[in-house]
PADOTI-617273 format. One record per residue (C-alpha): residue number from 1; residue in three letters; x, y, z. Coordinates in nm, 3 decimals. Each point is the difference from the previous one (the first is absolute). Layout:
BEGIN
> NUM,ALA,X,Y,Z
...
This chain:
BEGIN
> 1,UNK,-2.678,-4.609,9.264
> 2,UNK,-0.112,0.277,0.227
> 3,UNK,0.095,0.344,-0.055
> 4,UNK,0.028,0.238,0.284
> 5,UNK,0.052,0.375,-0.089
> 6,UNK,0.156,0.203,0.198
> 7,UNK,-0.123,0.320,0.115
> 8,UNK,0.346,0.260,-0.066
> 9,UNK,-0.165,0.295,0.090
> 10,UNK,0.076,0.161,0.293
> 11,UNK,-0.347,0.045,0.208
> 12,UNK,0.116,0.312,0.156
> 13,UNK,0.133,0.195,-0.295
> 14,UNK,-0.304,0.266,-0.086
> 15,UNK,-0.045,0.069,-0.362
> 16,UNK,0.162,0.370,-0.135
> 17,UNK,-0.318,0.310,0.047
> 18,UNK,-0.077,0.137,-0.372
> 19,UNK,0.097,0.346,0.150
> 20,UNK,-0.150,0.273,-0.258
> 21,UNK,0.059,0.343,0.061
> 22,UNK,-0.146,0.309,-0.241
> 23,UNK,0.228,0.335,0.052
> 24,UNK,-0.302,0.240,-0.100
> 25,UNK,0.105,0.376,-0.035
> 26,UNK,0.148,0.268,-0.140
> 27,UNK,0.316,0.054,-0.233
> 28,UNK,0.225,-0.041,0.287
> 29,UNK,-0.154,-0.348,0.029
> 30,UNK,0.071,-0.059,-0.328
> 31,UNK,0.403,0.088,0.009
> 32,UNK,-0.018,0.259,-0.211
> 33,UNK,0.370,0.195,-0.002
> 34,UNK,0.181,-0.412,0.078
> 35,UNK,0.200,-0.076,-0.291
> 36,UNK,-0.003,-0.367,0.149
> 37,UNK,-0.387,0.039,-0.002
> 38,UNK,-0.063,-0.128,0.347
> 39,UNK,-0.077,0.277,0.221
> 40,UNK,-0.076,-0.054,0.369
> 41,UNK,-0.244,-0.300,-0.095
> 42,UNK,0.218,-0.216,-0.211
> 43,UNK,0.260,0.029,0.259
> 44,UNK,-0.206,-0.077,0.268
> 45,UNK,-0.138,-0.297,-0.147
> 46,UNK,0.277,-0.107,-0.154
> 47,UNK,0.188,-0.013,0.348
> 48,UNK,-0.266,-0.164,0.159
> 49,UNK,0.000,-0.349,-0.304
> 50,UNK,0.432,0.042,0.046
> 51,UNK,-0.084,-0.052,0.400
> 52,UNK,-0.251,-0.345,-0.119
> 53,UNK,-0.285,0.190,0.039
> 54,UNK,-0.161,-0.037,-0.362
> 55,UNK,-0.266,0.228,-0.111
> 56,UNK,-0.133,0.114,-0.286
> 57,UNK,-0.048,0.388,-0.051
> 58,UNK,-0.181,0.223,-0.192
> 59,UNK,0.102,0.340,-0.084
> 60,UNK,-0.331,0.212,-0.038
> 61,UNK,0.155,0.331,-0.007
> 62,UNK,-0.081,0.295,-0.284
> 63,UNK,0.169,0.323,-0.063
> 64,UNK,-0.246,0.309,0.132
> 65,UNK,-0.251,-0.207,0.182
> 66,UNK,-0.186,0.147,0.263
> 67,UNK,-0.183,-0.175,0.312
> 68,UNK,-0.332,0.017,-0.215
> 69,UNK,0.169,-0.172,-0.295
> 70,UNK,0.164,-0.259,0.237
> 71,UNK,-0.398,-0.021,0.173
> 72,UNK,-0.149,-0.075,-0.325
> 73,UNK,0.215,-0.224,-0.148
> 74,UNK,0.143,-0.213,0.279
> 75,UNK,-0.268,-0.330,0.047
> 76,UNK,-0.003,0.003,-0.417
> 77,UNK,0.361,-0.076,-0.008
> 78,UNK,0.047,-0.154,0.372
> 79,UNK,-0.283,-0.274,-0.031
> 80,UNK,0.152,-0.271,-0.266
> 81,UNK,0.331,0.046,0.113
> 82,UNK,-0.094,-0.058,0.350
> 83,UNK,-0.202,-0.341,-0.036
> 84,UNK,-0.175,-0.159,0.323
> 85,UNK,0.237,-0.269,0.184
> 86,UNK,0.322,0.249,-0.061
> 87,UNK,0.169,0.143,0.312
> 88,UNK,-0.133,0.342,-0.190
> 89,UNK,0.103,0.391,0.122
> 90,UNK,-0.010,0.316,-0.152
> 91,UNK,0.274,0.261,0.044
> 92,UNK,-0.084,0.383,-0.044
> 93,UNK,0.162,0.301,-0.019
> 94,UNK,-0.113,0.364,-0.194
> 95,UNK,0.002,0.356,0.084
> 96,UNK,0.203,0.185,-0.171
> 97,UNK,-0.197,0.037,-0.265
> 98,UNK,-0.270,0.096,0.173
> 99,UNK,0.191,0.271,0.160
> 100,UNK,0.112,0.137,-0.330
> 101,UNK,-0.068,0.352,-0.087
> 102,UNK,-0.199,0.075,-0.348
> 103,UNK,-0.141,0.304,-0.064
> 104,UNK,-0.014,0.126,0.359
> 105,UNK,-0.180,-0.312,0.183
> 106,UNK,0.128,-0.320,0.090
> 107,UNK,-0.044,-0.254,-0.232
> 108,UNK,-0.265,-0.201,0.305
> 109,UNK,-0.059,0.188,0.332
> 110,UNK,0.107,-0.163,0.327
> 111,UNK,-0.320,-0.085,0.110
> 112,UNK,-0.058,-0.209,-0.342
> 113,UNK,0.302,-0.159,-0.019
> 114,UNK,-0.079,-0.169,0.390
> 115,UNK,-0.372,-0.071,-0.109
> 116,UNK,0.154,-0.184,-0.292
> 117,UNK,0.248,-0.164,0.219
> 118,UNK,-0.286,-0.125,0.230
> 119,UNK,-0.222,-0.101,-0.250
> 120,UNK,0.322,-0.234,-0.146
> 121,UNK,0.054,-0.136,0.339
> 122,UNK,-0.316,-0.083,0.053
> 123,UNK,-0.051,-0.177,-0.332
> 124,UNK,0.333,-0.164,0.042
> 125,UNK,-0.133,-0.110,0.374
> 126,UNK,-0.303,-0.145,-0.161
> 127,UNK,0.190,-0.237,-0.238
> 128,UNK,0.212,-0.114,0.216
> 129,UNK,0.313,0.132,-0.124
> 130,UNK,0.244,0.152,0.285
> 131,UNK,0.132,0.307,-0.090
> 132,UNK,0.322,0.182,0.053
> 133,UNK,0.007,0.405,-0.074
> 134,UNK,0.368,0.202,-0.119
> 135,UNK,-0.012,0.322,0.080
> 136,UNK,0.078,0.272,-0.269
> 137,UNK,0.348,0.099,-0.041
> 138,UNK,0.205,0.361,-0.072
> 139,UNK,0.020,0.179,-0.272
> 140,UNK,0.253,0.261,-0.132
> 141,UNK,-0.265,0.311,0.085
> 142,UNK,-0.010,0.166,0.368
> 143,UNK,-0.388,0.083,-0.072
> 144,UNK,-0.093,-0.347,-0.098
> 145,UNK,0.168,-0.177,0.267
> 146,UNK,-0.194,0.192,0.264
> 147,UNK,-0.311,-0.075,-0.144
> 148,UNK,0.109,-0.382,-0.043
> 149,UNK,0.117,0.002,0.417
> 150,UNK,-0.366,0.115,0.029
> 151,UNK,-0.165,-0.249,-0.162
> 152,UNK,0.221,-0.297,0.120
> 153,UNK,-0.085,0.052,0.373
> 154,UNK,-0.351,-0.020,-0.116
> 155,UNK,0.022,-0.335,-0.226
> 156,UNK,0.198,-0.079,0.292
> 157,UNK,-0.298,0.079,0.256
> 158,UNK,-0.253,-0.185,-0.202
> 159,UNK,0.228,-0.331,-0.055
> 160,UNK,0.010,-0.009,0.414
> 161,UNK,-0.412,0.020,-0.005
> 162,UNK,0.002,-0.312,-0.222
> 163,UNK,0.338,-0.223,0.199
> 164,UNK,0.202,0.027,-0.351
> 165,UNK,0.344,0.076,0.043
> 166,UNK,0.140,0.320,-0.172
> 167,UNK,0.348,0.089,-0.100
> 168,UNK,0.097,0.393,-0.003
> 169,UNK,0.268,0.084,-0.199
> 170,UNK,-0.045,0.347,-0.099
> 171,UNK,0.254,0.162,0.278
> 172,UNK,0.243,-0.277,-0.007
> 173,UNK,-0.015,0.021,-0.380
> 174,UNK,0.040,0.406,0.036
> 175,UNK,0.300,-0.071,0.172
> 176,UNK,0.154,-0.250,-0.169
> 177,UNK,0.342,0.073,-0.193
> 178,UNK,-0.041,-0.199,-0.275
> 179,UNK,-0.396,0.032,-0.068
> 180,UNK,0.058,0.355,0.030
> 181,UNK,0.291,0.062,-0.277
> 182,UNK,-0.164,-0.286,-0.258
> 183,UNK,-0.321,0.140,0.017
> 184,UNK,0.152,0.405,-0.049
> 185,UNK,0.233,-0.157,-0.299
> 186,UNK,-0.305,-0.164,-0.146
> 187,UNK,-0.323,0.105,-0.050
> 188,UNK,-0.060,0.126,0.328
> 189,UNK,-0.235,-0.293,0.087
> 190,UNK,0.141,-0.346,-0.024
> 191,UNK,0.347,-0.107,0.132
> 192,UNK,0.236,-0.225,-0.150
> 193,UNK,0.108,-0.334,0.105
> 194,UNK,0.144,0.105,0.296
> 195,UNK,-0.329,0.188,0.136
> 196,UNK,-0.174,-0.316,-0.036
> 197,UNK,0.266,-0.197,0.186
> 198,UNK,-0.038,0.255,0.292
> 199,UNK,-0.360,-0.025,-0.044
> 200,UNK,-0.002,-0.386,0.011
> 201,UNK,0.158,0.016,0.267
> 202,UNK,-0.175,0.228,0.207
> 203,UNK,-0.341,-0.204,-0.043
> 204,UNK,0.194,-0.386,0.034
> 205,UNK,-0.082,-0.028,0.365
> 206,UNK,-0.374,0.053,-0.035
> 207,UNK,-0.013,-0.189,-0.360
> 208,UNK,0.171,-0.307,0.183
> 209,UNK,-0.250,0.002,0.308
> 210,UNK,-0.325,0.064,-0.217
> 211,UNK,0.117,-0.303,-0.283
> 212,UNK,0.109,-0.277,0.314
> 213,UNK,-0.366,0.089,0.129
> 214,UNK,-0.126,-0.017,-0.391
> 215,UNK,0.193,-0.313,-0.053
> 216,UNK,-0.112,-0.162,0.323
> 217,UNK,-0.374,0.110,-0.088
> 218,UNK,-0.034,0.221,0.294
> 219,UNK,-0.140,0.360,-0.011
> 220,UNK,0.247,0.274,0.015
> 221,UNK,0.064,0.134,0.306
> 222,UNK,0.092,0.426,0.010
């Protein structure tokens, strides 16, 4: 007897990307203040598997880092989860700490804080991994926020030099109802849920154009 087997696939159906994204950042990209611990990452992402567009992601953020922390630390922690033949991208987003007054200075001057930002992007370039900055957001102090508008057009300036899209969100964040009151009824920092809903958001049309190109294995396009 001759047996024939019969080929089910379906020769056009592609198999799914392994999409891996690392969040790397600050406290803000951690979530801190979300009693659902999601923040603006976990809500991005998880929008983005509910749509069929799986992923996984890694949230990379720590409470009080600064661009230099984020510099030293970021191929360490970036490298094993990011193996080679992944669809593999790197989100960013710091500032505020670095704009935080301690004794007088800033916690990083401007001009550090844009030399660590190239250095990242130029690292990040080298391996391959496209990269996506968030701006830094508002706080609950006049002073700061001034200093953070400052520093975002610059980040913003120096994404442009390398073609990586950027996401401001300080003024729209300054501005915003709800960021506003959760972050003046809690710590003066970090929002609540509903900041990080707003925040989502805010940064869903960019996230959604810079994953498609991530998921299609296309560089980013600003």
């Amino acid at each position: 007897m001759t047996v024939v087997q019969v080929n089910t696939e379906d020769p056009g159906e592609q198999p799914e990307p392994d999409v891996r994204v690392c969040f790397i950042g600050d406290s803000f990209v951690a979530g801190v203040g979300d009693a659902r611990h999601l923040g603006w990452t976990g809500r991005l992402a998880a929008r983005s598997h509910a749509q069929g567009h799986a992923l996984t992601a890694y949230n990379l953020g720590i409470r009080r880092d600064t661009s230099a922390d984020i510099l030293r630390r970021f191929r360490a922690e970036c490298t094993p989860r990011l193996p080679a033949g992944s669809h593999a991208g790197v989100v960013l987003s710091f500032g505020v700490n670095d704009t935080m007054n301690e004794s007088g200075v800033t916690r990083a001057a401007s001009e550090a804080s844009v030399s660590h930002l190239r250095e990242l992007l130029t690292q990040l370039g080298k391996s391959g991994w496209p990269a996506l900055m968030v701006g830094p957001p508002a706080v609950d102090d006049d002073a700061h926020n001034e200093r953070i508008i400052s520093l975002d057009a610059l980040l913003e300036a120096e994404c442009a030099r390398h073609s990586v899209p950027y996401v401001g969100v300080v003024r729209q964040m300054q501005d915003h109802d709800v960021w506003r009151r959760e972050v003046r009824e809690g710590d003066g920092a970090h929002p609540g849920a509903g900041g990080y809903d707003a925040l989502a958001a805010l940064l869903r049309p960019t996230w959604d154009s810079w994953l498609a190109a991530l998921r299609a294995g296309q560089p980013s396009i600003q």
